[in-house]
Each structure stands twice: as structure tokens, then as C-alpha cells.
N, C-alpha and C positions, 0 to 999 in steps of 0.2 A: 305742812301742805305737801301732799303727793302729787309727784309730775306726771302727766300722762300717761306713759307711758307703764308705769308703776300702776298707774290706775288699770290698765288694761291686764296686766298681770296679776292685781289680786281678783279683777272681775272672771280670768281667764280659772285663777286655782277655786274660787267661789264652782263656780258652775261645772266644775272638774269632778268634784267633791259631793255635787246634787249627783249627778249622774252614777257615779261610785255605787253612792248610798242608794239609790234607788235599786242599781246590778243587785246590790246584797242584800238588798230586803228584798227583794223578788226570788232570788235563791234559795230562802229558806221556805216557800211556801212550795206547797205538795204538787206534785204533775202527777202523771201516769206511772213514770219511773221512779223506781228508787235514789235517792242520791242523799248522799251523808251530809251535805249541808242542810237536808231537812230538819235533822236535830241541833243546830247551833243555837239556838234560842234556850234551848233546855239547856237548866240550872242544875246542880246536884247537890247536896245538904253532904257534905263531905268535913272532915277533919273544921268541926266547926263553921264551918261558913259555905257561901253559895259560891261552887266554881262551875265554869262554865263545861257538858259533859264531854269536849276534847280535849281537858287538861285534867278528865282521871281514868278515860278508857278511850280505847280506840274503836272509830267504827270504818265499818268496811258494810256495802254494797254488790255480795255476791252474785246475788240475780237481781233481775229487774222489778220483783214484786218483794226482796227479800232486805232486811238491812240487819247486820247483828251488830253486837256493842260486847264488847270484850274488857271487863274494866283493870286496870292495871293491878290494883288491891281488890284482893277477890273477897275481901270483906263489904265493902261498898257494891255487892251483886245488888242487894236489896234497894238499896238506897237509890240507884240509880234507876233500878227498876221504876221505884217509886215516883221518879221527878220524869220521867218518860209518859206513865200513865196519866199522870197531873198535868202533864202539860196541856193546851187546845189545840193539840196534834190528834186527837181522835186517834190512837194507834194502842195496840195491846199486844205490849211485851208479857213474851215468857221465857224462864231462864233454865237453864239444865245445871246449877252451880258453877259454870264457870263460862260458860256466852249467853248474851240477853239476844233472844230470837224475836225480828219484830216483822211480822209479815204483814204488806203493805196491801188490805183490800183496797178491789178495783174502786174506781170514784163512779157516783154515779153521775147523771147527765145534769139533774138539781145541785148536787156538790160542787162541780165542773164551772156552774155556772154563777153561784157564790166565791168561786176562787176570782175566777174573773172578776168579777166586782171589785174585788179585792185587790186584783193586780192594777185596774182602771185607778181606784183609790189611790194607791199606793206610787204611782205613774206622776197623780196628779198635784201628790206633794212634791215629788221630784222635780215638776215642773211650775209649782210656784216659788220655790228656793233658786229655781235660774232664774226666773223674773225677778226677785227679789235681789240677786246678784245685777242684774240688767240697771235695774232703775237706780240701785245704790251707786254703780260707776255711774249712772248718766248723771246724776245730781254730784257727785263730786268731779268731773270735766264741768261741769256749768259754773262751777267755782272756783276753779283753776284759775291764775290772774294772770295777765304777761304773755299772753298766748292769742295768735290772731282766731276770729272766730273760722273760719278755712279750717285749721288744726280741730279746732273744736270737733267740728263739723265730722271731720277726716275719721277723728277718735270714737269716736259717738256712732259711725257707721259700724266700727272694726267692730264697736261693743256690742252693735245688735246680729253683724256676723256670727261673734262668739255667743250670742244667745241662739238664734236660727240652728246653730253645729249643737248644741246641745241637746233644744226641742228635738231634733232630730234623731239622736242618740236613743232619746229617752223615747222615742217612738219606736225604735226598730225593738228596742229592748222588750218594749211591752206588745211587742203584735210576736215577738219571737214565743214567750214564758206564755200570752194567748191559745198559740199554735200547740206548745206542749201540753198544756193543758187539756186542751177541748181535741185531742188523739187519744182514738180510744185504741 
């Protein structure tokens, strides 16, 4: 049986962990700008098996509408190419044999507004996995033995605390990747 306060701390790393996960999956979806965490999703068919494409090239973010991918084995140009085009990044790389050139068209106001969606989506798994975190500590303090209900009571607040600090998180997060979004 877990004490309290240990309840509060795996409820505290639960909802630590939603909010995390939701920062990075929001990160890899498209804005206006360019940014190298767009490609972390893309796989590459490399020496055998599927690695993820920052552990065989390096990508760099020159300009703002611009991303290139440099991959370490200039044999895997192709390959990488390939799992770029493949991806549902809507993006089309070309390569000069030794940098992959991906230039990032503008979004339109219809695309802008599907990301969105997307982000809401994406927001509102993050925000059932804090609840899900919420109600799993509140049903183990109500089974806690040896403890006046006062403490119950106490603990049970702290945990809807630590739920509130997280909706909240995951609010600024999603009105912020909103904002980036819908800047034209």
C-alpha cells in the first residue's frame, strides 16, 4: 500500500509526463516556420532497419521557409529522400548528391485550420491522461487505511491542485503552437 504522500508524487510524475508528451507532439506538427523537430516522426529504411532520421543525418533550419537534411553516409541520400516524401509531412525534398533541400510552402488558411484541429486533438489526449492521473491518485487516497479523513481530505485537494497546474500548462501550450500556427 502506498502512503500519501507517495501517492501524490506518482500522481505529480503521471501528469508531468501528459504535459511532456503533449509539448512533443505538438512540436513536430508544421507552423509557418521552419523547425527541425518537423522531421522527428520520419523513419529511414537505413542499414536494415527503421532509424529515426536524426540518428543518420543531420538537419539544420537555415531560413524560415527552408530545412536541409545532410545525411552522414552519403549513400543513404536516396533513402532518406524517400522516407521524407513518404511521410504525411506534405513536403518535397530534392537533393544535389550531398544535401536533401526541403523547402517549406506557405500553409494555406484551409491547412492552418486542419492543423488546428489537430493541435485541439492532440491537447485533448493530453488532457485526459491528467485526469486519468487525477482520479487514479484520488481512488488510491480513499483506500489509504490509518489515516484521519482531514489528511484524506488535505491530500485529495493537493491532487486536484496538481491537476488544475497541469490543465493549465496544457492550455498555454496549445493557445501558444495555435498562435504559431494561424501567423501568417
Amino acid at each position: 500500500m502506498s502512503t500519501l504522500p507517495e501517492i501524490i508524487k506518482q500522481a505529480r510524475e503521471h501528469m508531468n509526463k501528459a504535459v511532456e508528451n503533449t509539448r512533443r507532439e505538438l512540436a513536430t506538427i508544421r507552423s509557418g516556420k521552419a523547425t527541425t523537430s518537423l522531421l522527428d516522426t520520419v523513419r529511414v529504411e537505413a542499414y536494415g532497419q527503421l532509424l529515426p532520421l536524426n540518428q543518420v543525418a543531420s538537419v539544420a533550419a537555415p531560413e524560415p521557409r527552408l530545412l536541409t537534411v545532410q545525411p552522414w553516409d552519403r549513400s543513404l541520400i536516396g533513402a532518406v529522400e524517400k522516407a521524407i516524401r513518404a511521410s504525411d509531412l506534405g513536403l518535397n525534398p530534392s537533393n544535389d548528391g550531398t544535401v536533401i533541400r526541403i523547402p517549406l510552402p506557405p500553409l494555406t488558411e484551409e491547412r492552418r485550420k486542419e492543423l488546428v484541429k489537430v493541435v485541439h486533438k492532440l491537447t485533448e489526449e493530453g488532457r485526459i491522461a491528467v485526469r486519468h492521473a487525477r482520479s487514479d491518485a484520488l481512488g488510491k487516497i480513499k483506500k489509504v487505511e490509518h489515516v484521519s479523513e482531514d489528511d484524506k481530505r488535505r491530500y485529495e485537494k493537493e491532487v486536484q491542485k496538481l491537476h488544475d497546474e497541469a490543465m493549465e500548462q496544457l492550455e498555454g501550450i496549445m493557445k501558444a503552437k495555435e498562435r504559431e500556427i494561424m501567423e501568417v
